[in-house]
C-alpha positions as CSV (number, residue, x, y, z in Angstrom):
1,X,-60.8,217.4,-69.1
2,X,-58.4,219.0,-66.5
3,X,-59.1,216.1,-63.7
4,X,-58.3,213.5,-67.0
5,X,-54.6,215.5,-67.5
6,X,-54.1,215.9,-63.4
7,X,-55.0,212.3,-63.4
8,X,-52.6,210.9,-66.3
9,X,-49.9,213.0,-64.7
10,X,-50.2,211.6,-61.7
11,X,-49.8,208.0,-63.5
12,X,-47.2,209.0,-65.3
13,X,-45.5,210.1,-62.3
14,X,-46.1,207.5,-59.8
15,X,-44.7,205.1,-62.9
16,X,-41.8,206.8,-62.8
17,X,-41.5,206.7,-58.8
18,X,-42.0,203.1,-58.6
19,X,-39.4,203.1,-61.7
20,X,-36.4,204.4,-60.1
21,X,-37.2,202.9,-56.4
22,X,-37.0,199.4,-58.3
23,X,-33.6,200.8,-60.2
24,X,-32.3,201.9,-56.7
25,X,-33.5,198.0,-55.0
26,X,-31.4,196.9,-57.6
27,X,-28.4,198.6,-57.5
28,X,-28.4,198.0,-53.3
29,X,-28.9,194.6,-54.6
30,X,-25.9,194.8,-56.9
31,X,-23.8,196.9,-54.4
32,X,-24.1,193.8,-51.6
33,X,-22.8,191.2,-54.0
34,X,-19.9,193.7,-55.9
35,X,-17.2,191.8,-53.6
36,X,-15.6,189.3,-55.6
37,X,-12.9,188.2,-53.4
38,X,-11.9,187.5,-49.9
39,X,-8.2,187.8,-49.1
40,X,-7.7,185.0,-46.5
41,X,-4.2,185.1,-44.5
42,X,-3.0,181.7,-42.6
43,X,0.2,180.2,-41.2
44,X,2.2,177.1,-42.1
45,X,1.4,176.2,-38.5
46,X,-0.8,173.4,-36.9
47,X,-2.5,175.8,-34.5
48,X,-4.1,177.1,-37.5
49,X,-5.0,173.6,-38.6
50,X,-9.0,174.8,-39.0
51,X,-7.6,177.6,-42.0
52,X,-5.4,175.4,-43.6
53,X,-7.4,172.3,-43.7
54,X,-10.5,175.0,-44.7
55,X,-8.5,175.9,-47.8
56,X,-6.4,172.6,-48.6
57,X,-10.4,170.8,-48.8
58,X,-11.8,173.6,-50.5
59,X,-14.5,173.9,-47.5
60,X,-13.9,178.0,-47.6
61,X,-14.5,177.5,-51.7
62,X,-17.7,175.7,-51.6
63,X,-19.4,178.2,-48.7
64,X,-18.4,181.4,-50.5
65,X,-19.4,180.4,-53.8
66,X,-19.0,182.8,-56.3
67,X,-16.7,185.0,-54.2
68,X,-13.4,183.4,-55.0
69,X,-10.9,183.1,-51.9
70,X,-7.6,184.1,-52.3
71,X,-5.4,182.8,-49.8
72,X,-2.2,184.7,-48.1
73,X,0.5,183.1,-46.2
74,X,2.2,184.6,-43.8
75,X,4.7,183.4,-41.0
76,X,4.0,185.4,-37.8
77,X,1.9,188.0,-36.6
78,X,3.5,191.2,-37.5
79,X,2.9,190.7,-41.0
80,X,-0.7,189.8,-40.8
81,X,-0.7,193.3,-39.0
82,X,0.8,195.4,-41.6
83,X,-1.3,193.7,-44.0
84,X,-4.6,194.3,-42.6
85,X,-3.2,198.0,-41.6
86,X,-2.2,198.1,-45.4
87,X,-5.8,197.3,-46.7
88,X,-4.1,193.7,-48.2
89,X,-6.4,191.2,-46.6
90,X,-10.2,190.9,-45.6
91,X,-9.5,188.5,-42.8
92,X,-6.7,186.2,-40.8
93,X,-6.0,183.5,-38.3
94,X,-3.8,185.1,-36.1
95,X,-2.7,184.8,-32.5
96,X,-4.6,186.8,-29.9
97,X,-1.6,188.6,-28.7
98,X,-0.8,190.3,-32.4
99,X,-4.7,191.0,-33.2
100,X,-5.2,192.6,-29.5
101,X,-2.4,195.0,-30.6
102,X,-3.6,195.8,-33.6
103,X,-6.7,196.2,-32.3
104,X,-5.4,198.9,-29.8
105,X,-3.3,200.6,-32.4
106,X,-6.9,201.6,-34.2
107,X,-6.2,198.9,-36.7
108,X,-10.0,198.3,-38.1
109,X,-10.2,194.1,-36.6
110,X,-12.8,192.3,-34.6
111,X,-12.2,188.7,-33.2
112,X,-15.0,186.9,-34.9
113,X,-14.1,183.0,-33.7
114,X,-11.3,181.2,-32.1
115,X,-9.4,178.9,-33.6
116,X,-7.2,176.9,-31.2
117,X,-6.0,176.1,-27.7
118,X,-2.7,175.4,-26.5
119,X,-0.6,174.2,-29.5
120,X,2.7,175.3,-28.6
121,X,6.0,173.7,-26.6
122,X,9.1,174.8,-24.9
123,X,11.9,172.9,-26.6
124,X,15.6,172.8,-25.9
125,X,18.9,172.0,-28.0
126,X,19.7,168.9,-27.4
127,X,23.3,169.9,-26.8
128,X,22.3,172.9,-24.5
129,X,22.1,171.4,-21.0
130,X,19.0,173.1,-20.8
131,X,16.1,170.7,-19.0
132,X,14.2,173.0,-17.2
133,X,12.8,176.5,-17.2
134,X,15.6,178.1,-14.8
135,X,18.4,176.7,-17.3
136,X,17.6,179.7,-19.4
137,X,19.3,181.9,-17.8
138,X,22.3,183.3,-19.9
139,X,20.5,181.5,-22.8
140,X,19.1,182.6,-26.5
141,X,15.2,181.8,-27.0
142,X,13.4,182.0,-30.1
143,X,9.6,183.3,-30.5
144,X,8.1,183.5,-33.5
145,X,8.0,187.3,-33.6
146,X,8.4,189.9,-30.7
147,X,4.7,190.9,-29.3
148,X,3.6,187.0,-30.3
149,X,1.4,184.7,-28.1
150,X,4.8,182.8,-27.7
151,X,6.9,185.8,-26.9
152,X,4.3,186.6,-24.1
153,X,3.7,183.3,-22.9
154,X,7.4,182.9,-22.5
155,X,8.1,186.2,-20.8
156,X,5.4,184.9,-18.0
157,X,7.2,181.4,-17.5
158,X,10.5,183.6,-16.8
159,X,9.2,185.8,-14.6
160,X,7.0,182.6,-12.7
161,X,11.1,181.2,-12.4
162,X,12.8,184.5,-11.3
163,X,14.4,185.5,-14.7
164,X,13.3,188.0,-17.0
165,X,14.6,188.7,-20.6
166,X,17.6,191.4,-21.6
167,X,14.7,194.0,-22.6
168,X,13.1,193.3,-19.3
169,X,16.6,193.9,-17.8
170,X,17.1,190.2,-17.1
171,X,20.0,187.6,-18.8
172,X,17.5,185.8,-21.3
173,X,17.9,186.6,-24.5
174,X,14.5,186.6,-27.1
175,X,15.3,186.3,-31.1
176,X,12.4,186.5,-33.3
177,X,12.5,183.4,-35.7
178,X,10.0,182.0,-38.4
179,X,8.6,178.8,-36.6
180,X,9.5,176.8,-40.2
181,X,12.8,178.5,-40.0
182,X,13.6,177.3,-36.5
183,X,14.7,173.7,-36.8
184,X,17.6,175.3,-39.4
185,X,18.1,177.6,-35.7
186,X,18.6,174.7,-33.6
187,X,21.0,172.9,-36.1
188,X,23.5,175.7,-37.1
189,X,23.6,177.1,-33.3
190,X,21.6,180.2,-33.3
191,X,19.3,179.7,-30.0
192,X,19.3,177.5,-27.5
193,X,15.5,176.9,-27.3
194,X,12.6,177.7,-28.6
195,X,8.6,178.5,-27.4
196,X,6.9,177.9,-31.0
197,X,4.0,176.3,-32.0
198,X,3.4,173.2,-33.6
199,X,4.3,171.0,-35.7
200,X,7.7,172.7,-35.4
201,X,8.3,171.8,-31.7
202,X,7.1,168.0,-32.6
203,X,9.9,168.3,-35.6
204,X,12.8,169.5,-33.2
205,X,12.0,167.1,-31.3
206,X,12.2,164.1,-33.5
207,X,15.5,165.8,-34.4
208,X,17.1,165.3,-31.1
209,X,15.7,168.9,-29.4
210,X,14.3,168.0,-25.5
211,X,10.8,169.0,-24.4
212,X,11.4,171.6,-21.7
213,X,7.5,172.5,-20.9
214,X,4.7,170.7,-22.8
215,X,1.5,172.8,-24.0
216,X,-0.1,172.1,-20.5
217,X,3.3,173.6,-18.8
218,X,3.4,176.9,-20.6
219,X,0.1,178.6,-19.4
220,X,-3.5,177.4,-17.9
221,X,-3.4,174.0,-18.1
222,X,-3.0,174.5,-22.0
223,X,-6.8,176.0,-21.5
224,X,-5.8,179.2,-23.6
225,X,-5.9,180.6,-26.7
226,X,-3.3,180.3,-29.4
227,X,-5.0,181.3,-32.8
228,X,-8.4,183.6,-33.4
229,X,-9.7,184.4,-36.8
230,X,-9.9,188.2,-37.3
231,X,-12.2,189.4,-39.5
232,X,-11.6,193.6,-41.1
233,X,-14.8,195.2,-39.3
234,X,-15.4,197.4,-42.8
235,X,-15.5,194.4,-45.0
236,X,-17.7,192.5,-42.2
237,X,-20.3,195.7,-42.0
238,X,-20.4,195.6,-46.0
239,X,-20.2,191.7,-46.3
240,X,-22.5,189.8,-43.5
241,X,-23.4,187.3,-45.9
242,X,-20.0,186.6,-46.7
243,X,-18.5,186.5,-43.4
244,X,-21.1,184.2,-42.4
245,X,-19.9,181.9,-45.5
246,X,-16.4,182.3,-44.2
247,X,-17.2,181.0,-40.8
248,X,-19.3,178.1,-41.6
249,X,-16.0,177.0,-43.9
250,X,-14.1,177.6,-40.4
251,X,-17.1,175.4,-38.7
252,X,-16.9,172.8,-41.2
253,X,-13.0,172.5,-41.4
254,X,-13.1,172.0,-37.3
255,X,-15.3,169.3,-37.6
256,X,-13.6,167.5,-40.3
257,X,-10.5,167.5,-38.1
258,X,-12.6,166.1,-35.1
259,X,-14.1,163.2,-37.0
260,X,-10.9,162.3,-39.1
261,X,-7.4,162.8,-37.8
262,X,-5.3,161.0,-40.6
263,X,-7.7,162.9,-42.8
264,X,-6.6,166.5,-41.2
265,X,-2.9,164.9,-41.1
266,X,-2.8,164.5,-44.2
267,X,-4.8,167.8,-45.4
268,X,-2.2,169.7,-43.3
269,X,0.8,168.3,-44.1
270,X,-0.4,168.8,-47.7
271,X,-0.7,172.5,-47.2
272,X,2.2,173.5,-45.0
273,X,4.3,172.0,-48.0
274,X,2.3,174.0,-50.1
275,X,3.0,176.8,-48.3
276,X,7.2,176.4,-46.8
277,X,8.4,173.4,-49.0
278,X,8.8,171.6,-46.0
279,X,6.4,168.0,-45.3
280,X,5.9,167.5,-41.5
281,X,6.3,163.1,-40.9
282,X,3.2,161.6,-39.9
283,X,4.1,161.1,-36.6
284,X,5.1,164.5,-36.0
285,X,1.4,166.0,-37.0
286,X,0.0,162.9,-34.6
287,X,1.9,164.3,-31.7
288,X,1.5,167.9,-32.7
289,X,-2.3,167.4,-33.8
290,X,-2.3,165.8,-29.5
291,X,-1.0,168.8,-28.3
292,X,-3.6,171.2,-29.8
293,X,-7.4,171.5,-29.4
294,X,-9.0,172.9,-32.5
295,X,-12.1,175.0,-31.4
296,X,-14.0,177.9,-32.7
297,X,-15.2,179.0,-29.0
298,X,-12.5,181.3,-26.5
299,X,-12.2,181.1,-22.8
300,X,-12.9,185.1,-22.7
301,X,-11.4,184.5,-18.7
302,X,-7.9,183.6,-19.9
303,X,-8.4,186.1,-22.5
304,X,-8.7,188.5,-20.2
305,X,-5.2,187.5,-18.4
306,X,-3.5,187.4,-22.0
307,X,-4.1,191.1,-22.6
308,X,-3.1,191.9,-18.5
309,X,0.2,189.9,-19.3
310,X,0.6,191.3,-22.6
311,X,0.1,194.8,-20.9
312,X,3.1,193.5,-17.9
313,X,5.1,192.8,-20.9
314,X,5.1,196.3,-22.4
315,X,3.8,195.3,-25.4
316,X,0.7,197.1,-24.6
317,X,-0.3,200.4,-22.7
318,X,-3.6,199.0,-21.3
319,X,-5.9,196.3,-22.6
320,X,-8.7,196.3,-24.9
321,X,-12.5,196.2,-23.5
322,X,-13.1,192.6,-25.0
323,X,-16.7,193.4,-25.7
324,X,-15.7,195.2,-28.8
325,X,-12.0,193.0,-29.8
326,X,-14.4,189.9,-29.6
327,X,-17.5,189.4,-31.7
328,X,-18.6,185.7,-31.4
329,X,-22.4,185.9,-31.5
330,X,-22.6,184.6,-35.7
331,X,-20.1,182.0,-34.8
332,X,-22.6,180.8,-32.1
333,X,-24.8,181.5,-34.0
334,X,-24.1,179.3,-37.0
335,X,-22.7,176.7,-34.3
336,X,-26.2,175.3,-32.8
């Protein structure tokens, strides 16, 4: 009779142990899918054609399902930093220069893809008698934002011509400007040139602005980076699956834009009005759309000689050990 009770409360017991390990399987279960959003930030810029043709087709949407993507736009890098440092957004496409930063300020960010070379163009008023790099001197240049890829990548052109700007204690002057904001620059006066991105170089252009330095003239051959997407390394570690669902919208936005270029034209205009009002012409996006390679992969070399240069412009102490700032093996992954 005892064995019979030792042997129904061991039942009872192991019922309840398999019980509650089930309950527990379930709630990690529940606890992996509780995200119900992904806060995406993007610019009204062609070198972040991938994100904006991602969200304009709806190729972020279908990979993520039932996480619903909320998209943020933002018009240079120091925003998409205070966001992320504010907890306001998951992940961003961003330029290196502003995510290395971050990155070294303890800012909680991990590269997890490029998203394109080149992309941007030195352009000059077209009243300004500027026509060369050295015509700078004693001139006003607008960047996007201080700290930008643009910002750094204009500070090296100086120096390679023997200037250097005021802050550097040279006779160049730097004023952060919105890229959308800078044709209105140009027209009423405010700067003389401008080292932005496209399509708002293409759009000066086509109203009267002169092409100073192409995206091959302003660094490597145009073989550098210009735009990563930054993921927030908590919400990766808790949300694998839907970082992975993120990238393989990035992966299938990229290859939309390879196999159909009035398709991504039109995708992109379509969203940068969405976003600034404005509607880049047709031609403009051809020529911009030229001037930028859309990619998910980095050149980690010229990587490497952003952050020394973004270091030589004081923007940064030291520069980050890329093997943690870049995390590309699930884009690879998900690539082959």
């Amino acid at each position: 009779m005892t064995n019979l009770v030792n042997f129904s409360a061991m039942l009872c017991f192991v019922k309840r142990t398999i019980l509650s390990l089930t309950a527990l399987v379930l709630l990690g279960s529940a606890g992996a899918q509780q995200v119900k959003e992904l806060r995406l930030g993007v610019f009204p810029n062609v070198t972040h054609a991938a994100g904006l043709v991602g969200v304009q087709r709806g190729l972020f949407q279908k990979e993520l399902g039932n996480v619903k993507l909320v998209v943020k736009e933002f018009a240079n890098g120091s925003q998409v930093n205070e966001a992320f440092a504010a907890g306001a957004i998951d992940a961003a496409y961003v330029g290196p220069g502003p995510a290395m930063n971050a990155f070294m300020r303890g800012v909680p960010i991990q590269v997890y893809a490029g998203a394109a070379n080149a992309g941007a163009v030195l352009v000059g008023r077209k009243d300004s008698g500027i026509r060369n790099v050295k015509a700078l001197k004693g001139k006003k240049v607008a960047v996007p934002t201080r700290g930008s890829t643009q910002d750094i990548s204009l500070r090296h052109l100086l120096h390679e011509n023997g200037l250097k700007a005021t802050d550097e204690g040279g006779n160049v002057t730097i004023v952060p400007i919105d890229p959308a904001n800078m044709p209105a620059a140009f027209a009423t006066k405010q700067v003389d040139a401008a080292l932005v991105q496209e399509p708002w170089g293409a759009i000066m252009e086509s109203q009267g602005a002169k092409l100073i330095a192409n995206e091959k003239a302003i660094w490597e051959g145009g073989n550098y980076t210009t735009t990563v997407l930054v993921v927030n390394t908590k919400f990766a570690s808790q949300n694998p699956e839907v970082v992975k669902d993120l990238l393989r919208g990035h992966l299938g936005a990229i290859n939309f834009i390879k196999k159909s270029n009035a398709g991504a034209q039109k995708s992109i205009a379509d969203q940068i009005q969405a976003f600034t009002g404005k509607r880049p012409g047709t031609a403009d996006l051809f020529k911009a759309l030229a001037r930028t390679k859309v990619t998910w992969d980095i050149n980690l070399k010229t990587l490497a000689e952003y952050a020394q240069l973004n270091k030589e412009a004081g923007f940064a102490r030291d520069v980050p050990d890329l093997n943690k700032f870049v995390n590309l093996s699930v884009i690879r992954g998900l690539a082959k």
